[in-house]
PASEBA-1860 file (N, C-alpha, C; in nm, 3 decimals):
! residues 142
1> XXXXXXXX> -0.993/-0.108/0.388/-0.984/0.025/0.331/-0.845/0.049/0.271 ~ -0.751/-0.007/0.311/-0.590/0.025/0.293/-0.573/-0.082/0.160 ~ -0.585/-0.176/0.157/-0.551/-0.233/0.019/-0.629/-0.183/-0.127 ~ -0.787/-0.178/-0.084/-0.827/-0.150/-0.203/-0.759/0.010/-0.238 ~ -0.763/0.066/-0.150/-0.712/0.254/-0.204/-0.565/0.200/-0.215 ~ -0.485/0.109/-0.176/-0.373/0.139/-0.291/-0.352/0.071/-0.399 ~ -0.467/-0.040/-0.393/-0.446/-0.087/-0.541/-0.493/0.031/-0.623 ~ -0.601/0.082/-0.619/-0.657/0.173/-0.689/-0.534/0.291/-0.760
9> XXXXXXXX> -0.408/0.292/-0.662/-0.315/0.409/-0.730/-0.227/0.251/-0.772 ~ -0.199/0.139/-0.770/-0.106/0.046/-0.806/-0.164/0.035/-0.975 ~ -0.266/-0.004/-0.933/-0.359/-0.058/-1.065/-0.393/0.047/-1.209 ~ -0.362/0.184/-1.142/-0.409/0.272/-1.209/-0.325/0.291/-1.370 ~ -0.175/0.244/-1.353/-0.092/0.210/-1.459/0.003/0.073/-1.446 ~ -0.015/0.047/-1.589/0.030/-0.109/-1.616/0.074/-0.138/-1.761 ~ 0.154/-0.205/-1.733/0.154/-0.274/-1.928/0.106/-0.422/-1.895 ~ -0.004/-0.483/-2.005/-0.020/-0.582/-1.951/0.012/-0.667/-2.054
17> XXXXXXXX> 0.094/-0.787/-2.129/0.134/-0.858/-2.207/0.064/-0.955/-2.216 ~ 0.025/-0.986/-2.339/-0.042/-1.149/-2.278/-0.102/-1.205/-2.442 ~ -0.127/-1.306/-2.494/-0.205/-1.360/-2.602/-0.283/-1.290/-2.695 ~ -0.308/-1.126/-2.633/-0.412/-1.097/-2.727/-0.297/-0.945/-2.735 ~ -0.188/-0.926/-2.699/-0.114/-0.785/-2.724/-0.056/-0.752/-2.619 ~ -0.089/-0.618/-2.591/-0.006/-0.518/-2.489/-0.113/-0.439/-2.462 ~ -0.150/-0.398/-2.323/-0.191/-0.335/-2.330/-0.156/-0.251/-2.236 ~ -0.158/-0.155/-2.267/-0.079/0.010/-2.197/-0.220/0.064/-2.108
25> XXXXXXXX> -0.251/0.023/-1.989/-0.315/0.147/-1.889/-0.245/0.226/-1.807 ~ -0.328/0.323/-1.834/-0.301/0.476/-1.791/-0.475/0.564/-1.783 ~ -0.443/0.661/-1.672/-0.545/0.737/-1.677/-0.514/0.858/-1.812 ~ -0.643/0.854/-1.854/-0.674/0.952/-1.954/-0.712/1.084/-1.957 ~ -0.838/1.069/-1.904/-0.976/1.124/-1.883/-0.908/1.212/-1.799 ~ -1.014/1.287/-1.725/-1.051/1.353/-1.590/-1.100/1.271/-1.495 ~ -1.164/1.198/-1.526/-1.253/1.116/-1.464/-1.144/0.996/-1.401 ~ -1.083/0.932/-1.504/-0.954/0.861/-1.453/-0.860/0.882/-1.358
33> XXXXXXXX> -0.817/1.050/-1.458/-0.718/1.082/-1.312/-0.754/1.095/-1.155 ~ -0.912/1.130/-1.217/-1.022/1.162/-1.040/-1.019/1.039/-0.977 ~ -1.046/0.956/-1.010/-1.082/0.816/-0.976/-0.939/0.766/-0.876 ~ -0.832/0.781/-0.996/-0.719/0.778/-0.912/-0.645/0.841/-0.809 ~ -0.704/0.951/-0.802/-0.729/1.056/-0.673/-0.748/1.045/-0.554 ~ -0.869/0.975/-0.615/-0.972/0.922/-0.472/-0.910/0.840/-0.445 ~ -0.838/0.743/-0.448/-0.803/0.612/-0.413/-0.646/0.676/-0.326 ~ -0.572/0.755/-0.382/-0.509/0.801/-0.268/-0.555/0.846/-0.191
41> XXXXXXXX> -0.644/0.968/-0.169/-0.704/1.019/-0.050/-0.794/0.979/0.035 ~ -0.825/0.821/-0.008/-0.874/0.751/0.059/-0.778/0.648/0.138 ~ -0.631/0.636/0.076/-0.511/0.586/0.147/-0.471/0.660/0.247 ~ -0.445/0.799/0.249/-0.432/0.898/0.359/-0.493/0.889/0.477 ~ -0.621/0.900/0.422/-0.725/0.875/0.551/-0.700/0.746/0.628 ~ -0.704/0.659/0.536/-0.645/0.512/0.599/-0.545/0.502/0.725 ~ -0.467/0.596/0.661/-0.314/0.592/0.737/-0.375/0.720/0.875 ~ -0.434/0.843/0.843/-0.481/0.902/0.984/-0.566/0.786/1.073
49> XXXXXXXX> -0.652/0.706/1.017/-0.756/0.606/1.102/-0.602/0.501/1.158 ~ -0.532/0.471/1.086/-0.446/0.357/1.165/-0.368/0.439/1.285 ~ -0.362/0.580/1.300/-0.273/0.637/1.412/-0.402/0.652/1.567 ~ -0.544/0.593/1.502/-0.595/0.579/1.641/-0.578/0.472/1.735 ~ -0.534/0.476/1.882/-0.536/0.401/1.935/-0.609/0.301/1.988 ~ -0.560/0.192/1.987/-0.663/0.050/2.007/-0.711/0.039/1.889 ~ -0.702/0.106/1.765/-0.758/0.083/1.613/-0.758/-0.063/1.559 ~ -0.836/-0.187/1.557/-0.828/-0.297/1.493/-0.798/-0.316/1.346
57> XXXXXXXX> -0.731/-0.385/1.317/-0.646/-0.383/1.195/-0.747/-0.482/1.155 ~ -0.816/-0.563/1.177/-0.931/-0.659/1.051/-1.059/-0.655/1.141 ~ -1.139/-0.691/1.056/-1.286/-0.689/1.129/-1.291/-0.820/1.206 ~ -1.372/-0.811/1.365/-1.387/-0.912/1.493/-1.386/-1.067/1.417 ~ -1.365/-1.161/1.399/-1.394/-1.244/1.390/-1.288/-1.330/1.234 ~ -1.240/-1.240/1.193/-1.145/-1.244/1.089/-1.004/-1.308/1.094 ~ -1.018/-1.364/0.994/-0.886/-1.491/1.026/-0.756/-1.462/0.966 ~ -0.663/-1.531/0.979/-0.512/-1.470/0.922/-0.503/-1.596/0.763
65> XXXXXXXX> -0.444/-1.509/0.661/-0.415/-1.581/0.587/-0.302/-1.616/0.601 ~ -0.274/-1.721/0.489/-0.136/-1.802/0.519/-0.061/-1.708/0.493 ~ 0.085/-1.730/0.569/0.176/-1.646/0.566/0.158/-1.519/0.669 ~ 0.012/-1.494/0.735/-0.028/-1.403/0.799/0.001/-1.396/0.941 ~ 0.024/-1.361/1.068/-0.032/-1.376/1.209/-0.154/-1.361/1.205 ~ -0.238/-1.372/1.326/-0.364/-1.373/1.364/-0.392/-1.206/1.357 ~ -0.468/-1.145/1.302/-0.509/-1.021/1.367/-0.449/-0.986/1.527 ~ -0.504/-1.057/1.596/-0.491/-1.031/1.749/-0.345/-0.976/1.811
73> XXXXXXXX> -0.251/-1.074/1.759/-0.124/-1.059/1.750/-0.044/-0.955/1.691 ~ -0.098/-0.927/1.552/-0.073/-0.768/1.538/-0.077/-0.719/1.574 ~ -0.227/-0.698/1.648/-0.263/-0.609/1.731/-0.172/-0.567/1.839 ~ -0.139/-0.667/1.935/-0.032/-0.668/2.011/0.102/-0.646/1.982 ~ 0.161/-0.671/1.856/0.272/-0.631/1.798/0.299/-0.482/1.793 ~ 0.185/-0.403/1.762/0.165/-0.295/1.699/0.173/-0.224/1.839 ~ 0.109/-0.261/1.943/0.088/-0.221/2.083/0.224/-0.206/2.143 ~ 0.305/-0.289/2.106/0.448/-0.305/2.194/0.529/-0.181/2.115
81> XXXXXXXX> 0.540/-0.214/1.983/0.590/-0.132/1.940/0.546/-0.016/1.845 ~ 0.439/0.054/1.900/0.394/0.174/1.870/0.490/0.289/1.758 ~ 0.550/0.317/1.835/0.671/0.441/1.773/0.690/0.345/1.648 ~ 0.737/0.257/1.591/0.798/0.207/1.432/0.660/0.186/1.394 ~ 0.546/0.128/1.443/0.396/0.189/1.346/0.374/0.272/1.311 ~ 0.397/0.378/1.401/0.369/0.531/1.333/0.479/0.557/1.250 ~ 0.602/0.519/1.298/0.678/0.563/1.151/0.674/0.514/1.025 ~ 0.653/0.356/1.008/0.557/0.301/0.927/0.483/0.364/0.830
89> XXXXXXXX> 0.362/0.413/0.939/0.253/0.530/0.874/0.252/0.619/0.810 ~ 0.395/0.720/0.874/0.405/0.816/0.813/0.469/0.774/0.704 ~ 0.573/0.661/0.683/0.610/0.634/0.545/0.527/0.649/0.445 ~ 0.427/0.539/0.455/0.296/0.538/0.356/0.230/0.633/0.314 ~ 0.269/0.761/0.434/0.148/0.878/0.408/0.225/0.982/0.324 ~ 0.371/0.937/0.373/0.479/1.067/0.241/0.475/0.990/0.131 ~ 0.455/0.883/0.069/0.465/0.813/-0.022/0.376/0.863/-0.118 ~ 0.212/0.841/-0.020/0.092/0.864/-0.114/0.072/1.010/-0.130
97> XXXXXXXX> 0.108/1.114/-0.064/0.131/1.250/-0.088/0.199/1.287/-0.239 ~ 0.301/1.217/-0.267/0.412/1.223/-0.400/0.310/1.155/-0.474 ~ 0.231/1.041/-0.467/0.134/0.994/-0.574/0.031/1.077/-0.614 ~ -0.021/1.139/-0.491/-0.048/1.262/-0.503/-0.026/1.383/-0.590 ~ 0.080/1.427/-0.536/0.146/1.494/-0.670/0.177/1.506/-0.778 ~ 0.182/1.336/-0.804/0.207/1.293/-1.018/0.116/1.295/-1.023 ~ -0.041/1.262/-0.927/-0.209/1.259/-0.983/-0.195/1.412/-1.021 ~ -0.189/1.509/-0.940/-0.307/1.632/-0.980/-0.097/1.679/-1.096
105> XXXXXXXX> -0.082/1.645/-1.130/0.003/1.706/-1.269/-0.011/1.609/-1.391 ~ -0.097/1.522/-1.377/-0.119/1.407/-1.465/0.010/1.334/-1.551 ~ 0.076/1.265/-1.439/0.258/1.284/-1.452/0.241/1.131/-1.444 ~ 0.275/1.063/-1.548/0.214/0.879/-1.601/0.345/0.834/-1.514 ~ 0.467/0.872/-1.544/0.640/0.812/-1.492/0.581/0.885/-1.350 ~ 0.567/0.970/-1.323/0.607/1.065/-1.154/0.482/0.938/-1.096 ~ 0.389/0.941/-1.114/0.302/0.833/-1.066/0.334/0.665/-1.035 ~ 0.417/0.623/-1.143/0.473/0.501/-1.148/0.614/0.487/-1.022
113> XXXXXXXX> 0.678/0.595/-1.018/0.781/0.626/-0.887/0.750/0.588/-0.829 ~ 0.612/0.685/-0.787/0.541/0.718/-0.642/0.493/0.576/-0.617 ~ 0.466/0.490/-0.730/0.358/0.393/-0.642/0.470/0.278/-0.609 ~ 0.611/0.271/-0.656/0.721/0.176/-0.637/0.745/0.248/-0.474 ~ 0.742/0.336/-0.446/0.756/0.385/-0.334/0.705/0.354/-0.236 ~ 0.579/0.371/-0.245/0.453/0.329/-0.223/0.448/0.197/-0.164 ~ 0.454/0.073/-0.244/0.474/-0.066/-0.219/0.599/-0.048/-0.117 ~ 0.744/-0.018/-0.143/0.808/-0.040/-0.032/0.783/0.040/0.114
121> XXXXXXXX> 0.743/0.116/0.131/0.701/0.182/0.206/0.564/0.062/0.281 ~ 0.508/0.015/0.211/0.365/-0.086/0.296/0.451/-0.219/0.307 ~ 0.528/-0.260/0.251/0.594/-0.357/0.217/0.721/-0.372/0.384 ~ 0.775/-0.290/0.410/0.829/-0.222/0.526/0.758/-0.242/0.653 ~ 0.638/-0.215/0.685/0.541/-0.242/0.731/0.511/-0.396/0.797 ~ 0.441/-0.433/0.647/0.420/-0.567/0.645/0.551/-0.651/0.673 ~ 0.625/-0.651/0.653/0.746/-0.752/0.721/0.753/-0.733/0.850 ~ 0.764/-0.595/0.928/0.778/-0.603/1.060/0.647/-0.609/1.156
129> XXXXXXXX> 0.521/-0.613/1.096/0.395/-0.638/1.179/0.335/-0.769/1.138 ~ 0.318/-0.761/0.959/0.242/-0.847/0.928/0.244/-0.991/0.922 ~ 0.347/-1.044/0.842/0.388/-1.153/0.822/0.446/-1.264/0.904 ~ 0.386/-1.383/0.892/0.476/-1.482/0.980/0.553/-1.513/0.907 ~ 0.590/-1.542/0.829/0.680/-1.620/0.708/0.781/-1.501/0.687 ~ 0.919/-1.498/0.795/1.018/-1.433/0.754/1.051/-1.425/0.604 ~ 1.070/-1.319/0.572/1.148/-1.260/0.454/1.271/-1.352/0.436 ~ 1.291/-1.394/0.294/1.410/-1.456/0.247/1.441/-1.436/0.118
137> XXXXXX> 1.580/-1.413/0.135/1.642/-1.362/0.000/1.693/-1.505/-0.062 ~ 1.707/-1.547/-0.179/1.738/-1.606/-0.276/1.890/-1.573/-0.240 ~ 1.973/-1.713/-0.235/2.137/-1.704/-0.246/2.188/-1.669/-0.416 ~ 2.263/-1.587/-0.385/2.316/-1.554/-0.487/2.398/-1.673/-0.586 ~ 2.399/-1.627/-0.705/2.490/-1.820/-0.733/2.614/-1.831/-0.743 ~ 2.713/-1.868/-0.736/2.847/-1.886/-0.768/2.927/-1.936/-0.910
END
């Protein structure tokens, strides 16, 4: 539920370059901006369902991709350290609130903020629950 509703506000604007041009998406319509709506307020909800306890983060039987821990282990990660999940959460949930806000003003830049926000805010997250493959920065060059 949590990836597709934030691709849905990630995806919603783009420039895309490539062999055949540029192409500039953006919501237009009503229908667009709705669409992109839903996909936050379906991130929200996401983020109230992750503050239930014992809440499983992948469905029974579901495996870790590379770079991933096991579900299970999250699980337990998340268990130990409760309090920085929920703050976590609430990151994501002030994030998508402001995406929120460039949606219902149909605000193309206030939207593009929100969703850079957005990513670091899940991104935050994912390093301290998700990932096995510590984070590494590129040495600077001399």
């Amino acid at each position: 539920m949590v990836d597709p509703a934030a691709d849905g506000v990630w995806d919603a604007v783009a420039v895309i370059s490539n062999e055949a041009g540029v192409e500039k998406r953006q919501p237009r319509t009503p229908e667009e901006w709705q669409a992109v709506r839903a996909h936050a307020m379906m991130l929200l909800e996401a983020m109230n369902l992750l503050l239930i306890e014992g809440r499983r983060v992948a469905a029974p039987g579901a495996e870790a991709h590379f770079g991933e821990h096991p579900p299970a282990q999250i699980e337990a990660m998340i268990k130990e350290n409760r309090p920085a999940f929920i703050g976590f959460t609430e990151g994501v949930r002030q994030t998508t609130l402001q995406a929120l806000a460039a949606i219902d003003k149909q605000d193309v830049q206030a939207l593009v903020v929100a969703g850079g926000h957005l990513d670091e805010a899940c991104e935050a997250c994912h390093i301290s629950f998700w990932y096995s493959i510590p984070a590494t920065l590129p040495k600077a060059a001399k």
